[in-house]
C-alpha positions as CSV (number, residue, x, y, z in Angstrom):
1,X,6.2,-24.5,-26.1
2,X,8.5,-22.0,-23.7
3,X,5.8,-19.5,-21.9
4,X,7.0,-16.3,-22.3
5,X,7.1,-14.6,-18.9
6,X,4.3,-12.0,-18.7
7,X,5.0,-10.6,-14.8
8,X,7.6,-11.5,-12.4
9,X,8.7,-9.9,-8.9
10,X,12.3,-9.3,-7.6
11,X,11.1,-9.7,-4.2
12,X,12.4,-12.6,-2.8
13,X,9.2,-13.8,-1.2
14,X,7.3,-14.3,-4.4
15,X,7.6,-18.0,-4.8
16,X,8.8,-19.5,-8.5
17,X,7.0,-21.2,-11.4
18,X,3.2,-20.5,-10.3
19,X,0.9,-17.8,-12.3
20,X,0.9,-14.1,-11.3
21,X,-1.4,-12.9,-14.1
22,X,-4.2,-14.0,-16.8
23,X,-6.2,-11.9,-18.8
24,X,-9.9,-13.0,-19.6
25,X,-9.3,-14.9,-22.6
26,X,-6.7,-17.2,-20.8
27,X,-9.2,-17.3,-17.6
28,X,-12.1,-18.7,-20.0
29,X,-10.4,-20.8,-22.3
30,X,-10.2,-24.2,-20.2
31,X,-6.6,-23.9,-20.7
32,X,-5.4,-22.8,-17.5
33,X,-8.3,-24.1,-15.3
34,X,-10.7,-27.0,-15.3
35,X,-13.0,-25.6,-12.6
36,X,-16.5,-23.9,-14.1
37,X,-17.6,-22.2,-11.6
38,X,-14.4,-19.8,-11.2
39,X,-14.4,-19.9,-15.3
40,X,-18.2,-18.7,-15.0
41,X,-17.2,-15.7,-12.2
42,X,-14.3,-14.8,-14.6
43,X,-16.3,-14.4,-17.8
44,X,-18.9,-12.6,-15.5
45,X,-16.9,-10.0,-14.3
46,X,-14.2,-10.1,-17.7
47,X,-11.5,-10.4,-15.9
48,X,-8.8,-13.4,-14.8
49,X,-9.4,-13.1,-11.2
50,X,-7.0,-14.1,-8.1
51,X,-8.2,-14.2,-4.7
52,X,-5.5,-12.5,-2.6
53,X,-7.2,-13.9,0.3
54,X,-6.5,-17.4,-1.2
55,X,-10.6,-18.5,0.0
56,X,-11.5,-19.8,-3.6
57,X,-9.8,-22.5,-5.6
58,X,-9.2,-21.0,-9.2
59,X,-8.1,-24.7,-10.2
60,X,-4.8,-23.7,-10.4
61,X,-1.7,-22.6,-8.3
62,X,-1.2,-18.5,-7.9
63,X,1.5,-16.3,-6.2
64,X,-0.3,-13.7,-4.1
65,X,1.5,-10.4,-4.6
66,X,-0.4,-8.1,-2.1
67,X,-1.8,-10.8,0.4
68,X,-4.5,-10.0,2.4
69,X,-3.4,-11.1,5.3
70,X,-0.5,-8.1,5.2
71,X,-3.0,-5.3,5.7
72,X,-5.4,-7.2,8.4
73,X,-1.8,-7.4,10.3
74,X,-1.2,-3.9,9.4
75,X,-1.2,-0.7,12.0
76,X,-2.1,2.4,10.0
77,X,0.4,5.2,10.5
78,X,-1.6,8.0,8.6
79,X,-5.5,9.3,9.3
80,X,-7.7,10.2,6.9
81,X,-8.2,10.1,2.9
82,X,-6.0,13.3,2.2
83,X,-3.3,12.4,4.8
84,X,-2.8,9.0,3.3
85,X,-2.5,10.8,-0.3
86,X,0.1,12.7,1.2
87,X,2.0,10.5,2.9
88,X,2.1,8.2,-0.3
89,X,3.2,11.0,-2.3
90,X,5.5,12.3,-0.1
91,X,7.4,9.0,0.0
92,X,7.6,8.3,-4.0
93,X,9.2,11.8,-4.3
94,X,11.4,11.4,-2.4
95,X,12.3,7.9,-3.4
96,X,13.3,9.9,-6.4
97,X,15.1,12.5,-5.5
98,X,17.3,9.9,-3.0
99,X,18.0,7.2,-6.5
100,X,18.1,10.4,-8.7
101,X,15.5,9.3,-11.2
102,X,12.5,10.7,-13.1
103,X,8.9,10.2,-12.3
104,X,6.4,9.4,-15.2
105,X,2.8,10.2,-13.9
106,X,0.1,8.9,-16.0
107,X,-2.8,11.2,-16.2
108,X,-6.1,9.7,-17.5
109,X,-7.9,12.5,-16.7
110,X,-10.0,10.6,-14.8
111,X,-11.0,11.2,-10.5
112,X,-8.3,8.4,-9.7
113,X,-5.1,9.9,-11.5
114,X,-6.1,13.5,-10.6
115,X,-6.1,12.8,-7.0
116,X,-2.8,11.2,-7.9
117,X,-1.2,14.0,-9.8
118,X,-2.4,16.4,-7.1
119,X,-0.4,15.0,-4.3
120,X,2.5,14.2,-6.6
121,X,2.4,17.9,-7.3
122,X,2.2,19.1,-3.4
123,X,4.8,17.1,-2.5
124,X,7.4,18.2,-5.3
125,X,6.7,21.5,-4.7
126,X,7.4,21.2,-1.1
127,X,10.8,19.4,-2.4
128,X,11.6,21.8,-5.0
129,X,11.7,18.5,-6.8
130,X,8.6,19.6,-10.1
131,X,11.5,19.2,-12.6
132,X,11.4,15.5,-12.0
133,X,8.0,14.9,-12.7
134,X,7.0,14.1,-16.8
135,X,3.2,13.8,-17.1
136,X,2.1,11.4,-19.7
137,X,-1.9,12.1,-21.4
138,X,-3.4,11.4,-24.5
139,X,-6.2,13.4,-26.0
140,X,-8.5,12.1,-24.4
141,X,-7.6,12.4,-21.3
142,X,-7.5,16.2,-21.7
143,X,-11.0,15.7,-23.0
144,X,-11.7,14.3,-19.7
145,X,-10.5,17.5,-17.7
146,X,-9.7,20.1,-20.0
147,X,-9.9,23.1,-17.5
148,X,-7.8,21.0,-14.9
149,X,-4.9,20.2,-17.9
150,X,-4.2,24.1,-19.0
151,X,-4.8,25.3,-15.2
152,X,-2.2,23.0,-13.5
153,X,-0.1,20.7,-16.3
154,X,-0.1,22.5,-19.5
155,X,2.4,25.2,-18.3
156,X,4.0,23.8,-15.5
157,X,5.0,20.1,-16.3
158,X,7.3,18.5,-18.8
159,X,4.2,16.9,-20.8
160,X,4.7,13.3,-23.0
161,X,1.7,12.7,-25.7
162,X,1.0,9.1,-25.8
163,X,-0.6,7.2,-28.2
164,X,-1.6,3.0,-28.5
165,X,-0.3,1.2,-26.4
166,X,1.2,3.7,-23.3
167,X,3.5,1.0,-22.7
168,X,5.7,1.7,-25.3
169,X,6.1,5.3,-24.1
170,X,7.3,4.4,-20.5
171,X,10.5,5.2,-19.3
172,X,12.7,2.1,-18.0
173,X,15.1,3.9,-15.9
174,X,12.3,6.5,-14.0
175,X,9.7,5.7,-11.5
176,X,6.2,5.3,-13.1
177,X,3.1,6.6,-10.7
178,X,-0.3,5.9,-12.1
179,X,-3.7,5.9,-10.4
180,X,-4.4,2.2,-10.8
181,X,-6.7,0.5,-7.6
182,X,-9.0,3.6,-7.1
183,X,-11.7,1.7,-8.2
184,X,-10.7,-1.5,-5.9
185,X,-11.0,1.4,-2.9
186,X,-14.4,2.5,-3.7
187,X,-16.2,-0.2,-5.1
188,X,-17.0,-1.2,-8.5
189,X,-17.5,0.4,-11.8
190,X,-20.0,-2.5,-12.0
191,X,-22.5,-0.6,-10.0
192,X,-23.2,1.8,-11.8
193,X,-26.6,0.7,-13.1
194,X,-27.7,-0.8,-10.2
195,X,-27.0,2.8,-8.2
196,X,-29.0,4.2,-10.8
197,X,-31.9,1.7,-10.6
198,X,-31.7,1.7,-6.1
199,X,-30.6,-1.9,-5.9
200,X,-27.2,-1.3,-5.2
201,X,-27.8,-1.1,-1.3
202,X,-30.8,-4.2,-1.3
203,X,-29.0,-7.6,0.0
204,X,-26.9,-8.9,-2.5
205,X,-28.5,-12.3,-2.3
206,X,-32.3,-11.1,-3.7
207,X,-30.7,-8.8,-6.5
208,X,-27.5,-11.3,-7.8
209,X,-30.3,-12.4,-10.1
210,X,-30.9,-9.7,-11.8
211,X,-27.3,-9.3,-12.6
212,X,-27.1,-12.8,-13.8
213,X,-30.4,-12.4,-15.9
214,X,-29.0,-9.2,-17.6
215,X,-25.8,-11.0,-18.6
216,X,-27.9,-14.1,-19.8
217,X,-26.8,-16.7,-16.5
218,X,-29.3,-19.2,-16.5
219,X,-29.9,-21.1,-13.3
220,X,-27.1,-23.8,-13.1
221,X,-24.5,-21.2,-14.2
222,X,-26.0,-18.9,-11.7
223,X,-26.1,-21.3,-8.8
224,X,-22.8,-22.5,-9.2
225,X,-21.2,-19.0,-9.3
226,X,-23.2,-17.9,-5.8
227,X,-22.1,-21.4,-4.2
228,X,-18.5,-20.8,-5.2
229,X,-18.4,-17.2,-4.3
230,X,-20.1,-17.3,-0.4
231,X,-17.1,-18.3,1.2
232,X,-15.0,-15.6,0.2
233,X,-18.0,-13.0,1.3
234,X,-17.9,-15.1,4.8
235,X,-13.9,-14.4,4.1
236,X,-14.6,-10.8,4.3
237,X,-13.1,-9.1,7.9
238,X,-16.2,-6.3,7.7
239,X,-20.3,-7.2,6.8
240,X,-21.1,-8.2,3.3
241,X,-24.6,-7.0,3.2
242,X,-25.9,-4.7,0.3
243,X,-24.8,-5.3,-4.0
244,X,-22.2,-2.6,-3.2
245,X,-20.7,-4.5,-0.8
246,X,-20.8,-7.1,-2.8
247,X,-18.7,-5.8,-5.8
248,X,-16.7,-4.4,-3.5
249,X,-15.1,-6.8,-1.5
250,X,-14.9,-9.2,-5.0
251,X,-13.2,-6.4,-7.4
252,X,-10.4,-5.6,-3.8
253,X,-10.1,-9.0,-3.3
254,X,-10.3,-10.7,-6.5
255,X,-9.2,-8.3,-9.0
256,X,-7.0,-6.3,-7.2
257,X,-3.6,-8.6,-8.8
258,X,-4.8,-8.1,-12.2
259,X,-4.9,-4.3,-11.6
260,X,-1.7,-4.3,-10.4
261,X,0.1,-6.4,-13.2
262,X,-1.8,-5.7,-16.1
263,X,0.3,-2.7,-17.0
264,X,3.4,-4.6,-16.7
265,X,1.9,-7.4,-18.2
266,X,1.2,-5.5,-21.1
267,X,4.7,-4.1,-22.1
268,X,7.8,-5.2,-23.6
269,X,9.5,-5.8,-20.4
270,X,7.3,-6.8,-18.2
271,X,9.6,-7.3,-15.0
272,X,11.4,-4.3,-15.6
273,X,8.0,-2.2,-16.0
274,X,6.6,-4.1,-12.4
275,X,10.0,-3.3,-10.6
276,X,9.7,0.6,-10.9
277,X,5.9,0.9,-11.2
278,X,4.3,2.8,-8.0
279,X,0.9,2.2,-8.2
280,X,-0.3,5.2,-6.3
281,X,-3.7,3.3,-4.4
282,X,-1.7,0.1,-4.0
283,X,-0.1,1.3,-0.6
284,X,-1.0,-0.9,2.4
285,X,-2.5,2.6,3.8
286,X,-5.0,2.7,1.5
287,X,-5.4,-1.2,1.8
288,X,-6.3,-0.6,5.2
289,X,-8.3,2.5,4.8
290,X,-10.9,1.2,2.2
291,X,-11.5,-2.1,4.7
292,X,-12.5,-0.2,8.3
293,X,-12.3,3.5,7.7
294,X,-14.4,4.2,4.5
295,X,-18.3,4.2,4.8
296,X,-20.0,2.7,1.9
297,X,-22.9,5.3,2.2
298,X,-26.0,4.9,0.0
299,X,-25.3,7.0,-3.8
300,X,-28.6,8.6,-4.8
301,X,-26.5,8.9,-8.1
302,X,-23.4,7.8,-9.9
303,X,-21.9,11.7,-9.3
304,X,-21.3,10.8,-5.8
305,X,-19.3,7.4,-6.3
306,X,-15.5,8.8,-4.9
307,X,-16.6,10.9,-3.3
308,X,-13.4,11.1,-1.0
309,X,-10.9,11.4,-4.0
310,X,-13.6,14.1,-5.5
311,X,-13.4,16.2,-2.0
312,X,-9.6,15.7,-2.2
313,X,-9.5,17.3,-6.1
314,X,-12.2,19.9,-4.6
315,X,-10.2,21.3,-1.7
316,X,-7.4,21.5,-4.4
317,X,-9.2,23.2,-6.9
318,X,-12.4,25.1,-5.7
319,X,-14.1,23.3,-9.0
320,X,-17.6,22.9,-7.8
321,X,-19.0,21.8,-11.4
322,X,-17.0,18.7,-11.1
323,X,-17.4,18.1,-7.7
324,X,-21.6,18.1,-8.2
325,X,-21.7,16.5,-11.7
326,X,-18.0,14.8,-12.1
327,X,-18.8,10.7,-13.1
328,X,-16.1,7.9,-13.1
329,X,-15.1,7.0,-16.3
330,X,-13.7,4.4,-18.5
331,X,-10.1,6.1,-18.2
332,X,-8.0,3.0,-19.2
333,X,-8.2,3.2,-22.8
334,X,-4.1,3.4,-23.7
335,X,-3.3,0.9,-21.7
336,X,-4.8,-2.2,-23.2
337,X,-4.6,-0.8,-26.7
338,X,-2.3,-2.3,-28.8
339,X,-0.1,-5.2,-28.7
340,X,3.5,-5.7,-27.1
341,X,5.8,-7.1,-29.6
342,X,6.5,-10.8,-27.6
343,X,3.0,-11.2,-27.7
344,X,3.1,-10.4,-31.6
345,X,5.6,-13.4,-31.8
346,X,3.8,-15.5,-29.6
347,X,0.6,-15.4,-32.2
348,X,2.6,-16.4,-35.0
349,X,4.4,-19.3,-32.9
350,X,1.0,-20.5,-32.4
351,X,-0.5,-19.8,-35.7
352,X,2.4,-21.4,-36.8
353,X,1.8,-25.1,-35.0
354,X,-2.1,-24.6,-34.8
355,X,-3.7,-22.4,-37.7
356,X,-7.2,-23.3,-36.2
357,X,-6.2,-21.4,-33.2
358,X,-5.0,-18.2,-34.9
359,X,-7.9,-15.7,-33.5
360,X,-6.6,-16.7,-29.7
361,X,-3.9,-13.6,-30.3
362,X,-3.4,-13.5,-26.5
363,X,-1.5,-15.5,-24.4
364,X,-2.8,-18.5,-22.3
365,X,-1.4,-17.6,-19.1
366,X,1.2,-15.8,-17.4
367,X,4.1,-17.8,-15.8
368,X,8.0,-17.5,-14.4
């Protein structure tokens, strides 16, 4: 049966016919890979995960979109936190204004996408450029940040309502910023018990079990996921020492693809939706920044995860309340929701052969 492609690059470098993207479903089903121990790490973290420094062996052949190996090569040009937000900003706007499109921000709300919006919005002011900047939210992600909505979008932006799934709302011809790979920067909404319990910064090795006990990985299981995962912590250019290290080097090295596809992979068009999507975080500055320039300090509490991206909003908004009290969120709600309509066909085509295999509505893998 023909594969429907999920994600595919333009860029001539991507290679042909080898995956770019699986969801969890296709990354557990024994479909796409043979080997247990990466199928174990996958259903640990939920995710189909491809290691962009190409240590592991998923048991199967993978195009790396953002190698590693590009930003360990890489020579930053910009300083700190806010100067890279800037930079970044500076250089979608005017991407813009020089092809004469639109720019769909999507605003969750949440730390990631403010930080996002806010240099957007500096850097179209400075260009006289705010008219080409639509702002898509949902209610919830006014709920989120209600004061920050009415104080610098309600009024002054061209605002889209979206509903399930925010793919169908996305403009083909305009560029579409969003604040996806914040959470690869920082570390891992994973964490967040364990910065709440003090293990987070204990040696990964003595507290790995009781992340395995607490998701019911008995020893074998365990073992095996530990044995396949060391090399790619030995993989890492900077000192994998503490659980926070940990889930951060595996969510920006493993996870990072995912994060960068699943949006296209989750649309209509999914080439189309990769080719003008500007992932905000995904810039090589960043890349760079979050391996050697950001300290993974010890969190006494969840409010003081982001803490770069929360000083950035801070300085742009004097909000103290959020800047003491302001937790990351589950911000990604619209983009999973719902169903794109290949993907609608592709169930039937499979109910259609194999009735027994009618609950498996998602498909196996991603290829082109």
């Amino acid at each position: 049966m023909e594969i429907r492609p999920v994600v595919f690059a333009s860029e001539s470098e991507i290679g042909r016919n080898r995956l770019l993207f699986l969801d969890r479903h296709a990354a557990d089903s024994g479909t796409v890979s043979k080997n247990e121990a990466y199928r174990s790490t996958c259903r640990l973290f939920h995710c189909g995960l491809i290691d962009r420094t190409a240590t592991l062996d998923p048991g199967f052949q993978v195009d790396i979109v953002d190698p590693l190996e590009n930003v360990l090569g890489h020579t930053p040009a910009s300083g700190n936190f806010a100067q890279i937000c800037a930079a970044r900003a500076e250089s979608i706007v005017d991407e813009a204004i020089a092809s004469d499109r639109k720019i769909q921000l999507l605003w969750s709300g949440g730390i990631d996408s403010t930080v996002a919006f806010i240099a957007m919005h500096k850097a179209a002011k400075t260009r006289n450029a705010r008219s080409r900047i639509q702002v898509l939210c949902s209610l919830d992600s006014v709920a989120e940040y209600r004061s920050f909505f009415f104080e610098h979008i309600w009024s002054m932006y061209e605002v889209q309502a979206v509903g399930f799934p925010v793919s169908s709302y996305l403009n083909p011809d305009a560029l579409i910023v969003t604040g996806e790979h914040g959470d690869q920067l920082f570390g891992s909404d994973f964490l967040k018990p364990y910065v709440a319990n003090g293990l987070a910064f204990e040696a990964w090795q003595k507290v790995l079990p009781f992340v395995f006990a607490t998701h019911e990985i008995r020893d074998a299981e365990a073992k095996s996921i530990v044995d396949y995962l060391s090399p790619l912590m030995e993989a890492c250019p900077v000192d994998i020492a503490t659980l926070f290290d940990f889930f951060w080097w595996l969510n920006f090295a493993t996870k990072w693809q995912s994060v960068t596809l699943r949006i296209p992979a989750n649309s209509d068009d999914p080439a189309a939706v990769f080719d003008t999507t500007r992932h905000f975080f995904r810039d090589i500055e960043f890349q760079h920044w979050s391996l050697f320039s950001h300290e993974r300090k010890r969190l006494e509490a969840w409010c003081e995860y982001k803490l770069p991206a929360k000083q950035f909003i801070f300085d742009f908004t004097g909000d103290n309340e959020y800047f003491n009290s302001k937790e990351k969120e589950q911000s990604l709600r619209l983009v999973f929701a719902g169903e794109p309509e290949w993907r609608k066909e592709e169930k039937k085509k499979r109910e259609a052969i194999d009735p027994k295999k009618a609950d498996r509505s998602r498909p196996a893998l991603a290829e082109y």
